[in-house]
N, CA, C and O atoms as a MOPAC input file, in Angstrom:
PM7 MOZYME 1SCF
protein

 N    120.77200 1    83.41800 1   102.71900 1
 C    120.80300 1    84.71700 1   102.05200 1
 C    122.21000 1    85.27800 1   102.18300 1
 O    122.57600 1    85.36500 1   103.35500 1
 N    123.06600 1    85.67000 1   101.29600 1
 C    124.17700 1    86.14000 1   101.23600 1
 C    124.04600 1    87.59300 1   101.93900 1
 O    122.99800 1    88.04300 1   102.40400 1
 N    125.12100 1    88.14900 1   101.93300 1
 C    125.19500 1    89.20000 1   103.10300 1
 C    124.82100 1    90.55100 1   102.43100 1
 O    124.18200 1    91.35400 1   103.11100 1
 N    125.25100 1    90.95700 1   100.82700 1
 C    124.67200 1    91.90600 1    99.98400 1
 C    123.26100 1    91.53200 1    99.96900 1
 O    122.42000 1    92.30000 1   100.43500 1
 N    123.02400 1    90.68800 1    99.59200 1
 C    121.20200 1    90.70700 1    99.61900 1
 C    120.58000 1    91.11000 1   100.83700 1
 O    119.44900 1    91.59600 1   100.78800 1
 N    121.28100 1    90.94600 1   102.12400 1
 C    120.68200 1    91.17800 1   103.17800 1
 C    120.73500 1    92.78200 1   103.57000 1
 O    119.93200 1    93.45400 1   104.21600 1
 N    122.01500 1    93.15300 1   102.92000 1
 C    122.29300 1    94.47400 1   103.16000 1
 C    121.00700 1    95.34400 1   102.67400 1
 O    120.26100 1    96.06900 1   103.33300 1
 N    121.00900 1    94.95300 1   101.00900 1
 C    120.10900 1    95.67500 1    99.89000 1
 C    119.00200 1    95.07200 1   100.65600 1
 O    118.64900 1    96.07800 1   101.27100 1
 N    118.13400 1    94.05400 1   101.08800 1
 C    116.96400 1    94.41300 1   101.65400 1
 C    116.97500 1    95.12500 1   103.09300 1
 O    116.01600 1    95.84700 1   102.82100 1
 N    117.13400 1    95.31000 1   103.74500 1
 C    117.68000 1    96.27200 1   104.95800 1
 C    117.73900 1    97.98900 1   104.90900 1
 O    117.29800 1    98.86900 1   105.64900 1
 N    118.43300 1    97.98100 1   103.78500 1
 C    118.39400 1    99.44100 1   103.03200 1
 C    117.21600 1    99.54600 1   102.35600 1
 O    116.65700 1   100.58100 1   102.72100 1
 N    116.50600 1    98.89000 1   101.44800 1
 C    115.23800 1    99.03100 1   101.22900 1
 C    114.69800 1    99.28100 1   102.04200 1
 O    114.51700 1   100.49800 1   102.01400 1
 N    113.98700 1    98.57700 1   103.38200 1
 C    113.34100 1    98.52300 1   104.35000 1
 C    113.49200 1    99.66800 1   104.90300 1
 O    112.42300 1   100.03800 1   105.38900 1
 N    114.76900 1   100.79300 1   105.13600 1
 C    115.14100 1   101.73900 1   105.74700 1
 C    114.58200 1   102.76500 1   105.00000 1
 O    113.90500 1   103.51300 1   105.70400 1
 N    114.63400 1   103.15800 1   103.48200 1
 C    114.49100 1   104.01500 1   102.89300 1
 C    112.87600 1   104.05200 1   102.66700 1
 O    112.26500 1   105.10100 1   102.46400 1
 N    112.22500 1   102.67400 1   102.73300 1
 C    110.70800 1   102.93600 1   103.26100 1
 C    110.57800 1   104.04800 1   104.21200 1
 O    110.76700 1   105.22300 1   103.89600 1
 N    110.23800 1   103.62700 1   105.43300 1
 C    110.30700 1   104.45800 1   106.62300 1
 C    110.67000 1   105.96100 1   106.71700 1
 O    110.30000 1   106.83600 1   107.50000 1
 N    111.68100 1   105.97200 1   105.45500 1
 C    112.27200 1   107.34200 1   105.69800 1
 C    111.33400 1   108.89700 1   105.64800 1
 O    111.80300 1   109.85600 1   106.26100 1
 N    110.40300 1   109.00400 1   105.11200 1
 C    109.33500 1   109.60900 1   105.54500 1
 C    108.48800 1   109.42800 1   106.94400 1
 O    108.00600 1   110.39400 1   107.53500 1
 N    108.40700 1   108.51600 1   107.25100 1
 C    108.19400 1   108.39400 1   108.75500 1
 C    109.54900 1   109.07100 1   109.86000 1
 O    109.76000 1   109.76100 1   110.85800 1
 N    109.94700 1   108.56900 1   109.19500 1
 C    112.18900 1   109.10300 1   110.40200 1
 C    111.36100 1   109.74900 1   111.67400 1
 O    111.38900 1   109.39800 1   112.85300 1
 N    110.37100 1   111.15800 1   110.83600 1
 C    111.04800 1   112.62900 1   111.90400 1
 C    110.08300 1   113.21100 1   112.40900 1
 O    110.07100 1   114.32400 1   112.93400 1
 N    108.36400 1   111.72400 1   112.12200 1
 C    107.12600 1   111.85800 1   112.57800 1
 C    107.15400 1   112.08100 1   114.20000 1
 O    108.23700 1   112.38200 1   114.70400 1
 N    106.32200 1   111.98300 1   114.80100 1
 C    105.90800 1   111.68500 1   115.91400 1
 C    105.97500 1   110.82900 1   116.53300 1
 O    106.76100 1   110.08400 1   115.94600 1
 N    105.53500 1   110.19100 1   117.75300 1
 C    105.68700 1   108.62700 1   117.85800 1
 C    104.50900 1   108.20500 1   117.81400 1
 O    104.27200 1   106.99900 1   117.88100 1
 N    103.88700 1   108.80400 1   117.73500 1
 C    102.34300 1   108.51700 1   117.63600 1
 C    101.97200 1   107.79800 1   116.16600 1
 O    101.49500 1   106.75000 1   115.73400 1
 N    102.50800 1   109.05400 1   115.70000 1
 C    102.36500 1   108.95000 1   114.00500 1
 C    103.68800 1   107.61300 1   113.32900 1
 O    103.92800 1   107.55600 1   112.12300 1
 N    104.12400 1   107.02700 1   113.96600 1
 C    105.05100 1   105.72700 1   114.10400 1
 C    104.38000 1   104.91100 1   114.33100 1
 O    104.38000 1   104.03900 1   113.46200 1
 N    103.64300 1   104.71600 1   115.28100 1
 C    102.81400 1   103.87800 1   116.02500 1
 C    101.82700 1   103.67700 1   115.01500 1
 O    101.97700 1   102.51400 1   114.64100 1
 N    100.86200 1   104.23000 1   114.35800 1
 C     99.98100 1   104.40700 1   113.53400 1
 C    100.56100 1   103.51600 1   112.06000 1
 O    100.14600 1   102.40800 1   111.72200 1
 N    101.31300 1   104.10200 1   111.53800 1
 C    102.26900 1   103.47800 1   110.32100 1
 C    102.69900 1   102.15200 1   110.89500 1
 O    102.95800 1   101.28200 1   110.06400 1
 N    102.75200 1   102.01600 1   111.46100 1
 C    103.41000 1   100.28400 1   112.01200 1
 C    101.95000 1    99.53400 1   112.02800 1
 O    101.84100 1    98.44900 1   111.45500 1
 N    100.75100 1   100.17700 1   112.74300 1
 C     99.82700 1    99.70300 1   112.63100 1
 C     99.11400 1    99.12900 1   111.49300 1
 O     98.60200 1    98.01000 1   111.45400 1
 N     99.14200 1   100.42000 1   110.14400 1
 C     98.76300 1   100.02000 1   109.16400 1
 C     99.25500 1    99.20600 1   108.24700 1
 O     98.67100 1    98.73100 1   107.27300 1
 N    100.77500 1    99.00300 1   108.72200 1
 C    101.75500 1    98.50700 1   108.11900 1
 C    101.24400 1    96.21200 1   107.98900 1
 O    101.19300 1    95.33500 1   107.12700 1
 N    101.03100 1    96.36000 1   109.39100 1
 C    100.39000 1    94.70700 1   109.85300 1
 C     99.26300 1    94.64900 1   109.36800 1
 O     98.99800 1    93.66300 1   108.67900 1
 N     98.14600 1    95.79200 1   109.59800 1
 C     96.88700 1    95.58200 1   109.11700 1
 C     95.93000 1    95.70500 1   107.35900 1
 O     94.88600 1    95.23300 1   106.91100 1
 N     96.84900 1    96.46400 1   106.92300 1
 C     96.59900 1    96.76400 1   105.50000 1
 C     95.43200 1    97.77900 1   105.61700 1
 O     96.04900 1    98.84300 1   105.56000 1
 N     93.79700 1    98.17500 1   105.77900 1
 C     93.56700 1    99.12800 1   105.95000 1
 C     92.54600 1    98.78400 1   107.25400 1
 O     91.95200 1    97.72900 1   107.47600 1
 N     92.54700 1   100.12900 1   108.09600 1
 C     91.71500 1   100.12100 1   109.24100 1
 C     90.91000 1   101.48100 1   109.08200 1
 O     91.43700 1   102.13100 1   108.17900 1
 N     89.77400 1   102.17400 1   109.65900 1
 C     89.18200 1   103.28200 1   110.09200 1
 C     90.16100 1   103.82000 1   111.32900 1
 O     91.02200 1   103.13600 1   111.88400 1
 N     89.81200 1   105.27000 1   111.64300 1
 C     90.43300 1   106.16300 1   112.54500 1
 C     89.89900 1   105.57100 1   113.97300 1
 O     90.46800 1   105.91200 1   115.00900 1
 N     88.94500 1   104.80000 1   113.99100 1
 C     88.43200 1   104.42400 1   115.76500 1
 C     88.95400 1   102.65400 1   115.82200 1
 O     88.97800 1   102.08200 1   116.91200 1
 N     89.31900 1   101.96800 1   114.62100 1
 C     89.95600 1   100.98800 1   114.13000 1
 C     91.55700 1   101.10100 1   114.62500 1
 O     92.01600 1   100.15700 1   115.26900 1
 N     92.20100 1   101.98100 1   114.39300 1
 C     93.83100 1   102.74500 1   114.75900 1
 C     93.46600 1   102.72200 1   116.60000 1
 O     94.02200 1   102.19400 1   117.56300 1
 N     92.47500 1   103.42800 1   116.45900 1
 C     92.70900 1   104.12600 1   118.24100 1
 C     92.49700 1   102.51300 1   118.59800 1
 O     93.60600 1   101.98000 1   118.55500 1
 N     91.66100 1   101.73800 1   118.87000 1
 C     91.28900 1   100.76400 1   119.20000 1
 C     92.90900 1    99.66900 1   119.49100 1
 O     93.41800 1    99.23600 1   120.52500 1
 N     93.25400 1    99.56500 1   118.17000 1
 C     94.54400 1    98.91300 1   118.02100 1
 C     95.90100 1    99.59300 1   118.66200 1
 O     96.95900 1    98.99900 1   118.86700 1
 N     95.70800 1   100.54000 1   118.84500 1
 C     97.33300 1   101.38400 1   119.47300 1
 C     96.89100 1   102.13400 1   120.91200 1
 O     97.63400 1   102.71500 1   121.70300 1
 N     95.76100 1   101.97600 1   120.97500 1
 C     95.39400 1   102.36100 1   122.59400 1
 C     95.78500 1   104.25700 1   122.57300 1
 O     95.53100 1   105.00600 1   123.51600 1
 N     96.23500 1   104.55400 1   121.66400 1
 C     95.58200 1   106.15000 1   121.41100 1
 C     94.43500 1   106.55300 1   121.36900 1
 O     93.50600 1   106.10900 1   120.69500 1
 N     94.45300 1   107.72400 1   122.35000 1
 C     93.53300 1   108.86500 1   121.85400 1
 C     92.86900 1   109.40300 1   120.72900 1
 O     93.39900 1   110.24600 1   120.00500 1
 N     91.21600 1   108.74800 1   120.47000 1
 C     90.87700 1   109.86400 1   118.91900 1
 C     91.73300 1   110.75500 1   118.07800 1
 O     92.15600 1   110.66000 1   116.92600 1
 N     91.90200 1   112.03100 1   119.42200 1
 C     92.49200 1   112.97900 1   118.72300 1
 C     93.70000 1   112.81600 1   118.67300 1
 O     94.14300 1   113.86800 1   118.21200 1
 N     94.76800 1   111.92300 1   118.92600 1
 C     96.02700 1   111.82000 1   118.87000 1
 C     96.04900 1   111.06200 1   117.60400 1
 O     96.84100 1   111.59700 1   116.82900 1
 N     95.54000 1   110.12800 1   117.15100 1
 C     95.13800 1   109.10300 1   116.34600 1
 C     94.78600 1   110.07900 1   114.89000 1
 O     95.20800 1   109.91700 1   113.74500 1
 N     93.94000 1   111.03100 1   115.38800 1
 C     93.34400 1   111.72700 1   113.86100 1
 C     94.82500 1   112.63700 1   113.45800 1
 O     95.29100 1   112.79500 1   112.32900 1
 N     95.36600 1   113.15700 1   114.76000 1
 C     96.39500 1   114.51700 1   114.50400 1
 C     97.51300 1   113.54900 1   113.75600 1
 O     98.05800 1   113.97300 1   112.73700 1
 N     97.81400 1   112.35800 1   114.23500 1
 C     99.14400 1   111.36200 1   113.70800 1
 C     98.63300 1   111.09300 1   111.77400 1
 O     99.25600 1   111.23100 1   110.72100 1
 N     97.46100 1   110.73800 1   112.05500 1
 C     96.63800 1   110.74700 1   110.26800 1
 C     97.21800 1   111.80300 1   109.38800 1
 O     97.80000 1   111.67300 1   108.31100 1
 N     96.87900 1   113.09900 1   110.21400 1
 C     96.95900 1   114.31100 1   109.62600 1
 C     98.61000 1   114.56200 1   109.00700 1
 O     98.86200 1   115.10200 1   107.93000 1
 N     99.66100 1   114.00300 1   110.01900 1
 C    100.50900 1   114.36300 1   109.87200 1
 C    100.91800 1   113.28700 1   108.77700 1
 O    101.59900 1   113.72500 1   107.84900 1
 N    100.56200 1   111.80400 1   108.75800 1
 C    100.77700 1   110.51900 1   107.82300 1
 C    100.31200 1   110.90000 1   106.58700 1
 O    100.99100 1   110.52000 1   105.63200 1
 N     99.21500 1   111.62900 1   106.33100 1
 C     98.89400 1   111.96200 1   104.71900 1
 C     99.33800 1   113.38800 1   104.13500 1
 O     99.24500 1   113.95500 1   103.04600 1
 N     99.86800 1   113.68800 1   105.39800 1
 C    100.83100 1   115.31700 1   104.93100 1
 C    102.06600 1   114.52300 1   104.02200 1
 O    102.32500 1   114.96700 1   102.90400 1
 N    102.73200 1   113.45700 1   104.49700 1
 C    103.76200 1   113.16500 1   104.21500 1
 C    103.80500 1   112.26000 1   103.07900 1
 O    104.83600 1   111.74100 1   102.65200 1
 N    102.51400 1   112.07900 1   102.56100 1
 C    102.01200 1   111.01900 1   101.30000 1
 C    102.75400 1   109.18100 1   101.97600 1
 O    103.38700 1   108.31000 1   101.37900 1
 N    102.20200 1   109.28900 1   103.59000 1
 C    102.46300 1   107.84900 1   103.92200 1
 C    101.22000 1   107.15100 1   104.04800 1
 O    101.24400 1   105.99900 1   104.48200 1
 N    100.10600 1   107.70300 1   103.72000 1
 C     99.12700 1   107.26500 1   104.37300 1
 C     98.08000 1   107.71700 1   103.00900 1
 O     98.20200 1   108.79300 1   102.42300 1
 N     97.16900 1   106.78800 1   102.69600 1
 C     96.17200 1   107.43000 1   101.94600 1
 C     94.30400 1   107.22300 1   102.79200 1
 O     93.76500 1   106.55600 1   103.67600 1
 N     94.02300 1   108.07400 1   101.98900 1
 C     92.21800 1   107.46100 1   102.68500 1
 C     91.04700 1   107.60000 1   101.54300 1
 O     90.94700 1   108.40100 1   100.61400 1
 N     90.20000 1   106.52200 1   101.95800 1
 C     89.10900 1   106.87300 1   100.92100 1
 C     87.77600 1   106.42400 1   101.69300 1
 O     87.97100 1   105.62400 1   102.60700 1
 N     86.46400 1   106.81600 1   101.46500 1
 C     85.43200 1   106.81900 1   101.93100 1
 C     85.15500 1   105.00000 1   101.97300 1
 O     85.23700 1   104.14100 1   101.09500 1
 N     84.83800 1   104.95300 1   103.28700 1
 C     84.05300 1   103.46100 1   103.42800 1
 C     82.86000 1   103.39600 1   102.64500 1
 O     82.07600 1   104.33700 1   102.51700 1
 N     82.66700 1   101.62500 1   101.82700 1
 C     81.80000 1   101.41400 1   101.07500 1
 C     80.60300 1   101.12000 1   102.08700 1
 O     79.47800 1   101.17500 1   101.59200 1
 N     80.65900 1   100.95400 1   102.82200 1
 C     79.96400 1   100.01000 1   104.50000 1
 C     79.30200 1   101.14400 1   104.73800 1
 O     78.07900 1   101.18700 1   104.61000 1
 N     80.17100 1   102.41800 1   105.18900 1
 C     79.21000 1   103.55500 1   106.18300 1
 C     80.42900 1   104.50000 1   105.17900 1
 O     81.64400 1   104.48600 1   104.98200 1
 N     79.29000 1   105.23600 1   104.75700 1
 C     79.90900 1   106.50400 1   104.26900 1
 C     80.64300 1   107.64600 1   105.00400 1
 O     81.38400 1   108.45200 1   104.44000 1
 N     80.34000 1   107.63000 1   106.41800 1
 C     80.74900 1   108.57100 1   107.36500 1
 C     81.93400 1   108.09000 1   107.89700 1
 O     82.20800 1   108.64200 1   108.96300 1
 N     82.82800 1   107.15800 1   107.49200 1
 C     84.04800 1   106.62500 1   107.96700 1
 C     84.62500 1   106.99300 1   107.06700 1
 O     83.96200 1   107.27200 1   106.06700 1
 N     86.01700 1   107.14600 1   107.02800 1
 C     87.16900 1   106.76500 1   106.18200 1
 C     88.04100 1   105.55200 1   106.25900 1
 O     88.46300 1   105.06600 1   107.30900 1
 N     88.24700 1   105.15700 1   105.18600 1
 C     89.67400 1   104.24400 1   105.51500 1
 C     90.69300 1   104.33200 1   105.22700 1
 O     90.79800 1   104.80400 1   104.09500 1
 N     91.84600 1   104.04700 1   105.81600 1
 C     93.09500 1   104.35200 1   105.83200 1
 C     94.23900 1   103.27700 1   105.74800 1
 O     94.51900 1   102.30600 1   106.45100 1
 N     94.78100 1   103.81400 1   104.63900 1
 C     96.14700 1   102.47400 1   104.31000 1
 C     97.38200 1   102.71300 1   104.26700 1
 O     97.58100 1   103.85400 1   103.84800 1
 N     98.05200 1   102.31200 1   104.44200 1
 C     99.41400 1   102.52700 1   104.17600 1
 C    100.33000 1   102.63200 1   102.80400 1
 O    100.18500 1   101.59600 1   102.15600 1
 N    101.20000 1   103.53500 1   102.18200 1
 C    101.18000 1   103.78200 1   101.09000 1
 C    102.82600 1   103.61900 1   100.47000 1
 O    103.12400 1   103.97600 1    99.33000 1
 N    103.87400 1   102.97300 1   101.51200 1
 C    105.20400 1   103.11300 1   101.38500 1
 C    105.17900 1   101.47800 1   101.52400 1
 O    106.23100 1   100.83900 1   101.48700 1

């Protein structure tokens, strides 16, 4: 890979994230999560990042404030959501 291509994907990769920058670390942690997994539930996240429920839901809160994160009702159990990553 030549060194501009590496640059321009690098800078891509950066300007992803850039809505994440000035999250939390929680809410980092979470986005990285969904990032490997493609979509998980909120006890799916805690499970995988060893967070707290409520640290886990508040990092959500702050991930779909920022349009990084989307959710839609599980087809499985209606009382879940699922959650994906959107950058």
């Amino acid at each position: 890979m030549s060194t501009s291509k590496a640059i321009g994907k690098q800078s891509a990769e950066t300007d992803r994230w850039e809505a994440v920058r000035d999250l939390p670390p929680s809410a980092k942690l979470v986005a990285k999560v969904l990032d490997y997994e493609d979509t998980l539930t909120q006890s799916q996240i805690a499970e995988e990042t060893l967070l707290p429920a409520r640290t886990v839901r508040y990092a959500l809160t702050r991930l779909e404030e920022e349009d990084v994160v989307s959710s839609r009702f599980s087809f499985a159990d209606a009382r879940k959501r699922i959650y994906r990553l959107t950058v």
